[in-house]
N, C-alpha and C positions, 0 to 999 in steps of 0.2 A: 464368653468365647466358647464356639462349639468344638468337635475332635477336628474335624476338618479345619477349621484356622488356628489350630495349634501343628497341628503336623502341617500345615506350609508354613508357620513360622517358624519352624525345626529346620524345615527343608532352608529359608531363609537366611537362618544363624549358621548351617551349613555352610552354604555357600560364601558367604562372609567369613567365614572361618578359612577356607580354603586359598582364597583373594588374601590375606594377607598372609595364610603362610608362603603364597607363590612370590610376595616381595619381600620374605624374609634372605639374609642372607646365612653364606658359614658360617661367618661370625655372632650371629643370631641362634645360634645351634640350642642354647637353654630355653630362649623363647619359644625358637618353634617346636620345642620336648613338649613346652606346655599349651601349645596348641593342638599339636597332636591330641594331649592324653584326653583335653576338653573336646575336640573331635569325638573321640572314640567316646567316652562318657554320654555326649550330646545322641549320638547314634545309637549305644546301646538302650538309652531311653526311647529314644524314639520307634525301635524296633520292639522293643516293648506292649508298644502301645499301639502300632500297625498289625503283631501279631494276635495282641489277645484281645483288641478291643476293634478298632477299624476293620481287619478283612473277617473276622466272624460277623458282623455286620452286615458285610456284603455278599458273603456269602447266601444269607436271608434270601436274597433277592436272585430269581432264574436270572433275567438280565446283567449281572453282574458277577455272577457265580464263575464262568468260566475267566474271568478276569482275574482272580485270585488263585487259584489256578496257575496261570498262566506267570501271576507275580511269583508264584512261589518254585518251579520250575524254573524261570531266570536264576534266581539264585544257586539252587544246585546246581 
């Protein structure tokens, strides 16, 4: 498996993640603690590995240069 279908199967587990904390309920409150923290764990990897390994990558490249960039600016 390359970087690129592991960060959209991150992106994937994400979203799946997110789908069932939206049909958690209050009373599900411990559950969705621990969705969350897998959330956030799941993300902190995954940013990881978009910043140190994916966007220097693409950066390489004029074509795509201004795109990381641009990724990174959204966030701030």
């Amino acid at each position: 498996m390359d970087l690129y279908q592991i960060l959209m199967q991150d992106h994937c587990r994400t979203d799946q993640i997110f789908s069932v904390i939206e049909k958690t309920t209050a009373a599900e409150a411990q559950s969705r603690e621990q969705l969350f923290a897998d959330l956030r764990k799941g993300l902190e990897a995954h940013n990881v590995v978009e910043e140190n390994i994916f966007y220097p990558e693409l950066e390489r490249f004029s074509a795509t240069r201004e795109l990381v960039g641009d990724a990174f600016d959204a966030v701030d």
